[in-house]
Kinemage of the C-alpha trace (Angstrom):
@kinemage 1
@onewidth
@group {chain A} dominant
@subgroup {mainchain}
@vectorlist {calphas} color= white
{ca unk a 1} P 0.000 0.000 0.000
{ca unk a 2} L 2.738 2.456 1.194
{ca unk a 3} L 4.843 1.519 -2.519
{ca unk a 4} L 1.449 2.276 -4.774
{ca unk a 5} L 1.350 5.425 -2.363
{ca unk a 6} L 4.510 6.523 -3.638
{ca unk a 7} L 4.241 5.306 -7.000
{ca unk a 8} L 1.048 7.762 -7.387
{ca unk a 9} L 2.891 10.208 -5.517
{ca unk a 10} L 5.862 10.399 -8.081
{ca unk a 11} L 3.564 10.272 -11.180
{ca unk a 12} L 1.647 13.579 -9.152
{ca unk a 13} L 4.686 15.348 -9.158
{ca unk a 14} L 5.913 14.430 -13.002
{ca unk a 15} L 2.049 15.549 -13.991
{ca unk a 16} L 2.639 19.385 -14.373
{ca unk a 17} L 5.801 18.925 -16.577
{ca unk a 18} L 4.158 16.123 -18.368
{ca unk a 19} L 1.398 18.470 -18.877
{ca unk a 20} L 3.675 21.436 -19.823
{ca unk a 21} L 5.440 19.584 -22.438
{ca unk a 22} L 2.229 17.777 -24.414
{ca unk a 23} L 1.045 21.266 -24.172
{ca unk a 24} L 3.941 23.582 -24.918
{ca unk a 25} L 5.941 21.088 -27.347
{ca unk a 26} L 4.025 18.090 -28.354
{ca unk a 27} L 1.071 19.640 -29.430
{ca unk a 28} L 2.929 22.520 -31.348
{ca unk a 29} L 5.296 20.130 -33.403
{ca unk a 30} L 2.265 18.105 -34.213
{ca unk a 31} L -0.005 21.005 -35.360
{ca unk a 32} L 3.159 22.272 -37.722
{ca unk a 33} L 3.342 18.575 -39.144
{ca unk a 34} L -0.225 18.339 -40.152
{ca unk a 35} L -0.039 22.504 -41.310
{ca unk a 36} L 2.662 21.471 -43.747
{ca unk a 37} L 0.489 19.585 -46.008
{ca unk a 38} L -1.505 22.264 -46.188
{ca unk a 39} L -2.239 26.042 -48.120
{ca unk a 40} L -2.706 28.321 -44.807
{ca unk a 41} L -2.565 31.928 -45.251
{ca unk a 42} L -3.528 32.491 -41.342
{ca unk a 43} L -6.471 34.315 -42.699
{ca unk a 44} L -8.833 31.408 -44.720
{ca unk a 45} L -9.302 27.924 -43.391
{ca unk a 46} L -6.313 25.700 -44.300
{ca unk a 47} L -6.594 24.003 -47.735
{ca unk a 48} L -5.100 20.213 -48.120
{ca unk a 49} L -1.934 19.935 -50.939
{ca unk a 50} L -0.245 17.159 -50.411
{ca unk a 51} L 3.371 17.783 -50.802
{ca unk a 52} L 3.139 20.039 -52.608
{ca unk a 53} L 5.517 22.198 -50.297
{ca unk a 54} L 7.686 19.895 -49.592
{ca unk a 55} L 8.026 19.798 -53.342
{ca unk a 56} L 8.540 23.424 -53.478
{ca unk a 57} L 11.253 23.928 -51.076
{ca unk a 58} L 13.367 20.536 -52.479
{ca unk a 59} L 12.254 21.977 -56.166
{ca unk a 60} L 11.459 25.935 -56.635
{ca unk a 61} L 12.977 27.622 -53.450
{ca unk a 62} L 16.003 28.449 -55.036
{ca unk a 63} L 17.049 31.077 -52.378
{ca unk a 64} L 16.570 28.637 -49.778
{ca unk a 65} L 18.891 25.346 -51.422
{ca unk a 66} L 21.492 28.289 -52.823
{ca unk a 67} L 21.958 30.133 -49.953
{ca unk a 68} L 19.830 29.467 -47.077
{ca unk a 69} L 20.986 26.141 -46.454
{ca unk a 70} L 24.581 26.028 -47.146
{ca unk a 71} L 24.249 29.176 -44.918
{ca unk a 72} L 23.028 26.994 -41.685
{ca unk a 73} L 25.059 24.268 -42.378
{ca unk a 74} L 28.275 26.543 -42.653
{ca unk a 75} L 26.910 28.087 -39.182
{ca unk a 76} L 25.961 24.913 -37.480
{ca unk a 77} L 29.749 23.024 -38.457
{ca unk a 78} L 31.720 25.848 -37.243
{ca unk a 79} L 29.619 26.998 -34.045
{ca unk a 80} L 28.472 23.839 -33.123
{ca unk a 81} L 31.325 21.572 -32.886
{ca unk a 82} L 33.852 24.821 -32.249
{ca unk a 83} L 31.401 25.816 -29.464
{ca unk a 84} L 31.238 22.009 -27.610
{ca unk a 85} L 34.728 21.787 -27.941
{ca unk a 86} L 35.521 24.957 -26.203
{ca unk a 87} L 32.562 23.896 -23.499
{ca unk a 88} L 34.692 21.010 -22.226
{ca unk a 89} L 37.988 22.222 -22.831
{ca unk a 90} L 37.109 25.487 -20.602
{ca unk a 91} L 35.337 22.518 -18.230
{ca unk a 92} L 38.305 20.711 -17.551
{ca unk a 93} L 40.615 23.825 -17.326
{ca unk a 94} L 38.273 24.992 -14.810
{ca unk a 95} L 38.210 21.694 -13.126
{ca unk a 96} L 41.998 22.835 -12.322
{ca unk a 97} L 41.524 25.267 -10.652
{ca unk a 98} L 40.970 26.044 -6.460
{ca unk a 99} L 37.209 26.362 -5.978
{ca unk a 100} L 36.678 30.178 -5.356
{ca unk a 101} L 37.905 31.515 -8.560
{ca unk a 102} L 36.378 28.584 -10.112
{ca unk a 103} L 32.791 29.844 -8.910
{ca unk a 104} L 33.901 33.414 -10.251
{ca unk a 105} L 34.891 32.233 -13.684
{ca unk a 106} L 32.417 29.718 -14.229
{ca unk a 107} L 29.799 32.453 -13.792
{ca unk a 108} L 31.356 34.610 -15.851
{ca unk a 109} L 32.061 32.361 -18.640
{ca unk a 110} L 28.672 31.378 -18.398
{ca unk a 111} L 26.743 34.977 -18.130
{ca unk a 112} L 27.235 35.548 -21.847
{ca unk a 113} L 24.134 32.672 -22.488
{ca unk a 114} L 22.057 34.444 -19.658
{ca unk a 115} L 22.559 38.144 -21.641
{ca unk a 116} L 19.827 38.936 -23.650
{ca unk a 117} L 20.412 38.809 -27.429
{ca unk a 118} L 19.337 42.721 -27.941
{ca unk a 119} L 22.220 43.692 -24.922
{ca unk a 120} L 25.112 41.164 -26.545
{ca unk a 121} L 24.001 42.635 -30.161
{ca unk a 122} L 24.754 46.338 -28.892
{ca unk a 123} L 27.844 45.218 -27.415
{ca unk a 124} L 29.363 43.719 -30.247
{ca unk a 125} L 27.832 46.406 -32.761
{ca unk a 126} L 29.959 48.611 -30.496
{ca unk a 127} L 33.167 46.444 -31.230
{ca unk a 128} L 32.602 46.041 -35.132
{ca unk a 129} L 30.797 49.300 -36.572
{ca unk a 130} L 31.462 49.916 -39.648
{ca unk a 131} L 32.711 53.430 -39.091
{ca unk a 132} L 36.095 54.790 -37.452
{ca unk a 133} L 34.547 54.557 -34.044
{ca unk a 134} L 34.281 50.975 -33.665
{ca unk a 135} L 36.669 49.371 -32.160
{ca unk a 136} L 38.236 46.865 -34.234
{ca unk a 137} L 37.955 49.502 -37.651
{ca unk a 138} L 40.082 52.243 -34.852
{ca unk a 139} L 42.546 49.560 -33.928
{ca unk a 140} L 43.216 48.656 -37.304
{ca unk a 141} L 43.084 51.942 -38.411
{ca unk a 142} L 45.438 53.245 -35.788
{ca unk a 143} L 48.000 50.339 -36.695
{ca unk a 144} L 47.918 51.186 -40.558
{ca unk a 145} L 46.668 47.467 -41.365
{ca unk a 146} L 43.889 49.244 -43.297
{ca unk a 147} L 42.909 53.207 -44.271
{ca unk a 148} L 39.326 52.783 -44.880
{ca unk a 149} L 37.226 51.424 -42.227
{ca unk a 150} L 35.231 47.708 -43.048
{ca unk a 151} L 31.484 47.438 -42.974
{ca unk a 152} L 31.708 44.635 -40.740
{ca unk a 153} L 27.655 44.035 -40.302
{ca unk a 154} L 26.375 45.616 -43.276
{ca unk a 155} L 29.512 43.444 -45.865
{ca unk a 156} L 28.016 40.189 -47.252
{ca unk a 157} L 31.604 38.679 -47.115
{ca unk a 158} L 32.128 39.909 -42.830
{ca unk a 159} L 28.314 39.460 -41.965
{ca unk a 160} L 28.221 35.331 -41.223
{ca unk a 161} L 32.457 35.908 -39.586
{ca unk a 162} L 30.659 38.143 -36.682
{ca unk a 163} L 27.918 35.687 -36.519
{ca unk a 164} L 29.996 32.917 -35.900
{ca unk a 165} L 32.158 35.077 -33.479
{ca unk a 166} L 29.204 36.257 -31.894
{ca unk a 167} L 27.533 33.380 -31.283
{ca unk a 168} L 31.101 30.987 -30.026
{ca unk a 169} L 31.345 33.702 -27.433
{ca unk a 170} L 27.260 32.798 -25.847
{ca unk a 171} L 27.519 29.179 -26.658
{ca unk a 172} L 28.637 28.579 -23.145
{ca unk a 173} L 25.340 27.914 -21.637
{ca unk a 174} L 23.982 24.490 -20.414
{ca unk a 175} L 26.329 22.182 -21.696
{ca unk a 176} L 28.824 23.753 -20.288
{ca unk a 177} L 27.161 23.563 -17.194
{ca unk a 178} L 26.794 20.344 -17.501
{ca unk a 179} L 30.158 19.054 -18.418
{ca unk a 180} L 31.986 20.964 -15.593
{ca unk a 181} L 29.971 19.413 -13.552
{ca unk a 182} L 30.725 16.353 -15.111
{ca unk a 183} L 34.665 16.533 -14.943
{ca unk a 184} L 33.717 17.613 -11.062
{ca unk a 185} L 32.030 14.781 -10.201
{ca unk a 186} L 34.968 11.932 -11.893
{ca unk a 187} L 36.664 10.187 -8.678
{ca unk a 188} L 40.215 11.437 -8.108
{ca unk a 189} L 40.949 7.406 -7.548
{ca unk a 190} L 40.494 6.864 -10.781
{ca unk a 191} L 43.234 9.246 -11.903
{ca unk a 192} L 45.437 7.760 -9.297
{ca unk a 193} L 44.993 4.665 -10.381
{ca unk a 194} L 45.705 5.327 -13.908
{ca unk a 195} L 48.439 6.969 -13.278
{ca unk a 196} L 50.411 3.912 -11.276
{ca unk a 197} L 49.165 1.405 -13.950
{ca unk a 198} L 51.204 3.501 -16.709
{ca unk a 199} L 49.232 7.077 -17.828
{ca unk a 200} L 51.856 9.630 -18.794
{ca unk a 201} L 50.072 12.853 -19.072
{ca unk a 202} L 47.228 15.582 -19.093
{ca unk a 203} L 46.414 14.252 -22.950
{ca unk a 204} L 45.848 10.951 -21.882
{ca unk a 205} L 44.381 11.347 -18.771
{ca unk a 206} L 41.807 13.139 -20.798
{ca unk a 207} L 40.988 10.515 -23.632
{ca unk a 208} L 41.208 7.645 -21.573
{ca unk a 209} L 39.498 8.609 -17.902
{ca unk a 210} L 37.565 12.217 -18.411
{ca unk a 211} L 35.720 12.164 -21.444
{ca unk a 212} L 34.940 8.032 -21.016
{ca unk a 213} L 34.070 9.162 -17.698
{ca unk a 214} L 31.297 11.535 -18.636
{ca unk a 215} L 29.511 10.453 -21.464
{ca unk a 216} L 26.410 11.255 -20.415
{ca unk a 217} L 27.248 14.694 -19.695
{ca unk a 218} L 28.912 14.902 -22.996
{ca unk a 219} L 26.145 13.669 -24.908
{ca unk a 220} L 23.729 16.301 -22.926
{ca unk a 221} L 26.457 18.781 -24.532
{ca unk a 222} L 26.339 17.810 -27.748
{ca unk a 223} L 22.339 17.376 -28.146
{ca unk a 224} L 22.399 21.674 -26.619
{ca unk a 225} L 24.827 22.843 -29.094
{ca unk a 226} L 23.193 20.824 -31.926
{ca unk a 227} L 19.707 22.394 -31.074
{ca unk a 228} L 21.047 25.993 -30.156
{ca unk a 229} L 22.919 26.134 -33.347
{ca unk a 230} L 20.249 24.841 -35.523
{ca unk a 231} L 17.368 26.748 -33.893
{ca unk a 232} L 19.684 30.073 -33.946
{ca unk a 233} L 18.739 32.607 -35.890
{ca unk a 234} L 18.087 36.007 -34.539
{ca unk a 235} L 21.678 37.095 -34.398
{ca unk a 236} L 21.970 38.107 -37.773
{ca unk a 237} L 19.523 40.615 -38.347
{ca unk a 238} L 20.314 41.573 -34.699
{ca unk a 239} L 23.525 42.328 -35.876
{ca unk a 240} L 22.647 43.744 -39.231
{ca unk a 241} L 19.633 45.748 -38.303
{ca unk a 242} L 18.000 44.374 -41.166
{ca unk a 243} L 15.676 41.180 -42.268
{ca unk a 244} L 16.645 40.129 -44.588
{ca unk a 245} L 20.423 40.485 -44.382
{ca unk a 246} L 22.380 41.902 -46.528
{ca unk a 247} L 22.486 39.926 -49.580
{ca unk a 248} L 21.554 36.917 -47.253
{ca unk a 249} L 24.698 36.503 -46.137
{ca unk a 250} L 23.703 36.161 -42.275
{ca unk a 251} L 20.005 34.269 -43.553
{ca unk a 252} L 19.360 30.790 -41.653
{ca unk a 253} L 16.707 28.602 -41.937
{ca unk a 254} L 15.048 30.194 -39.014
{ca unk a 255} L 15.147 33.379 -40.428
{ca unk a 256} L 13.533 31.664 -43.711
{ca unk a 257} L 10.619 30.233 -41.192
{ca unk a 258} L 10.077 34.194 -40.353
{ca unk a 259} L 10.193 35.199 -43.907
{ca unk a 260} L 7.446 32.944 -45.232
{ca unk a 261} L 5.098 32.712 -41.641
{ca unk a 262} L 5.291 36.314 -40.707
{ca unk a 263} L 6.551 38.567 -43.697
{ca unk a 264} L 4.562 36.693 -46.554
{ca unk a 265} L 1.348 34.577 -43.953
{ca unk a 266} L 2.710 31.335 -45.913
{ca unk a 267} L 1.954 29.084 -42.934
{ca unk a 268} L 1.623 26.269 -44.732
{ca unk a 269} L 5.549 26.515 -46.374
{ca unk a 270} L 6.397 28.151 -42.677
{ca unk a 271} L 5.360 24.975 -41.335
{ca unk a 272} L 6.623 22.917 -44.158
{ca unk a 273} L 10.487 24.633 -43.364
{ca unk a 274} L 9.957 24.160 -39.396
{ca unk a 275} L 9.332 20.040 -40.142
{ca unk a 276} L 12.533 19.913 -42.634
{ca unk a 277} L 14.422 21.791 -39.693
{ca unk a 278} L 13.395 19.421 -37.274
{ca unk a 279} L 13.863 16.349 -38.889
{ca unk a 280} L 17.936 17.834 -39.706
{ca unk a 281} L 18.059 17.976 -36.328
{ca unk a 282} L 17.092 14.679 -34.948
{ca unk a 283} L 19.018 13.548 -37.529
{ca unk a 284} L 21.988 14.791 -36.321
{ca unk a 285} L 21.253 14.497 -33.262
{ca unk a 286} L 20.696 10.392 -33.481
{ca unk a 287} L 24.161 10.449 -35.325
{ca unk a 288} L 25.903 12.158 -32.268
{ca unk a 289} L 24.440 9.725 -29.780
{ca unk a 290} L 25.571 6.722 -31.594
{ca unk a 291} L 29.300 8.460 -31.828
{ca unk a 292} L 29.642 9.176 -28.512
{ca unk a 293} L 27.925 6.036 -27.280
{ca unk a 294} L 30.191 3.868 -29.943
């Protein structure tokens, strides 16, 4: 009696997130799926077509297989893998470390993913405006490496470099989180007893005892910085001040979901973009948890 008491008591407190999530996720992803087989202007009733946009974007979209695309997946290969690896190597470095300044630099490695996205864009707008005043045009200027200053956010050829700058600095968010708390929690024994049954050094205490060590953590890592770097998109025309960007040079897929749901009420192809984004994902994200398991 007292185990089906707890039983019912654990599925009582699971409810509201259960709940939450059919509501908030669940629910959402399923209404896109059906939407995407549809004509839906957000004005008349939806109107069945088949796949007839899925047809358009592999087919018609020329914008979005030209430019849009290779755009993301340029974004996603750099940011994402660039910004796991820097999670755990700043993890481990911090794992070093006495546990005061740890706190202080953990935080502050880690309050870049709690800053808005409007206060890191004026920030870095600050650091590369395209006139003398910014501060990478006046160094260079001052230094004679150049005598005109560069349109840094405004250039299709600078545009997706910020972005990528931009958005390795605020990738340390959750992951992160995670895998320092990963390295953290690894028993010291285990390094010891590496160490007398032959380890030599810091590179192979780290391939052989941390990252086996904290797979789980690792994985969590991976799946954030696949989904943040996929979903991204606002940072561009933060940046740029304009949507679209210049020459869509700074134009991922979310920005293309925007375009065609917002700008032109194409729900249906809105949806129909969301589905192929998601799917890309989960894709990747499968791949990435049979690597790390393997």
């Amino acid at each position: 009696m007292n185990r089906l008491k707890k039983i019912n008591s654990a599925y009582l407190f699971i409810l509201p997130y259960v709940t939450m999530f059919l509501i908030f996720i669940v629910l959402p992803v399923f209404i896109a799926f059906i939407l995407s087989f549809t004509y839906f202007n957000a004005v008349e009733a939806p109107e069945f077509n088949g796949v007839q946009n899925y047809i358009y974007i592999l087919t018609q979209d020329k914008v979005f297989m030209q430019t849009i695309l290779p755009n993301t997946i340029k974004f996603s290969l750099i940011v994402g893998p660039g910004g796991y690896i820097l999670s755990f190597l700043l993890a481990w470095i911090l794992a070093q470390v006495p546990h005061k300044p740890r706190t202080i630099l953990a935080l502050m490695i880690y309050s870049p993913s709690m800053t808005a996205g409007v206060a890191i864009t004026v920030l870095w707008q600050i650091i590369f405006s395209g006139d003398e005043k910014g501060l990478i045009n006046g160094f260079l200027i001052n230094y004679n490496f150049i005598s005109e200053p560069i349109q840094w956010l405004q250039s299709p050829d600078h545009l997706m470099m910020v972005m990528i700058i931009v958005s390795l600095w605020s990738s340390m968010g959750v992951g992160f989180l995670a895998m320092l708390a990963g390295v953290l929690n690894i028993n010291t024994e285990v390094y010891e007893a590496a160490y007398i049954d032959g380890l030599r050094n810091k590179f192979q205490e780290i391939f052989y005892i941390t990252m086996p060590s904290m797979k789980p953590q690792m994985l969590f890592g991976a799946v954030m910085s696949i989904v943040g770097t996929f979903s991204a998109g606002a940072i561009g025309v933060q940046l740029s001040g304009a949507n679209p960007t210049p020459q869509n040079s700074g134009q991922l897929i979310v920005n293309h979901i925007e375009d065609y749901g917002i700008l032109r009420s194409e729900m249906g192809l809105a949806a129909a973009f969301s589905v192929v984004l998601l799917i890309i994902i989960y894709g990747i994200s499968k791949y990435v948890n049979k690597l790390l398991n393997d």
